[in-house]
Residue, then its C-alpha position, 0 to 999 in steps of 0.5 A: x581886510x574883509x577878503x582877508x578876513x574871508x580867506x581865514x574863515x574858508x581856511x578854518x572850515x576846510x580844516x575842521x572838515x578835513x580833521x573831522x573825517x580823519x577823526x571818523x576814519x580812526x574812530x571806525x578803525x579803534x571800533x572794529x579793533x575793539x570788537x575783534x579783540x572782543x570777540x577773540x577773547x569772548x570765543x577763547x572764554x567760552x572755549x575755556x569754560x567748555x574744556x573745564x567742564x569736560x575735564x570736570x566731568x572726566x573726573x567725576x564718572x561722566x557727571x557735570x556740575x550743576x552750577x559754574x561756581x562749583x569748577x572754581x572751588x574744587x582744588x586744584x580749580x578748573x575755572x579761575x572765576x565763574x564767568x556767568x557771574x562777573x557778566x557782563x566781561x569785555x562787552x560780552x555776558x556769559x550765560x549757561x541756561x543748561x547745566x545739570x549732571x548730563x550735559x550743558x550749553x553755554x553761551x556768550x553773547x555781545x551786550x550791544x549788538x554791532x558795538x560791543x561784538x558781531x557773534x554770539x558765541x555757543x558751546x554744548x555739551x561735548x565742546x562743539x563750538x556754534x558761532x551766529x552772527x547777533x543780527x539774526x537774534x535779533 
């Protein structure tokens, strides 16, 4: 009966072991999914704010506004929200730390470094896009 009982307990172990190890191979795998659906939209995100701007300015004799929230009450609206705003958005804060009538620099960076997203996302006036990766901010 003590054998018995053994083999049952050695049984249970390996089990535990081996659904443990799935359980962290998918777990890292919904992780990184996460994290590039992040990054994906926070890029897409910051993309759109710079295209609104510019349009903004296009329209305005080559004036920026200066602040985000004027884009979301013109009409028709450039921007559907003020990103800055609703910040921190799927993992990510928006911040535009210059924006006044001759240009800005936006930026979008993850709220946790490595869990919520890997790059930091930066757009100046012009639409060039700057991507780096948030360790080196750190």
């Amino acid at each position: 009966m003590m054998n018995k009982c053994a083999k049952s307990f050695v049984t249970i172990m390996i089990v535990t072991a081996i659904t443990a190890l799935v359980l962290r191979v998918v777990i890292k795998q919904i992780i990184k999914v996460t994290i590039t659906q992040y990054e994906s939209d926070a890029s897409a995100t910051i993309k759109l704010i710079s295209a609104s701007l510019e349009n903004y300015a296009k329209d305005n004799l080559g004036v920026y506004p200066a602040k985000l929230s004027v884009l979301t009450k013109n009409k028709p609206s450039y921007l559907d929200k003020d990103y800055t705003g609703l910040s921190p958005l799927r993992g990510y804060n928006y911040d535009c730390p210059r924006l006044d009538s001759s240009g800005y620099s936006c930026s979008a960076s993850p709220v946790s470094c490595g869990l919520t997203g890997k790059m930091i996302y930066t757009v100046i006036t012009g639409g060039s896009l700057i991507s780096e990766e948030c360790s080196k901010k750190e």
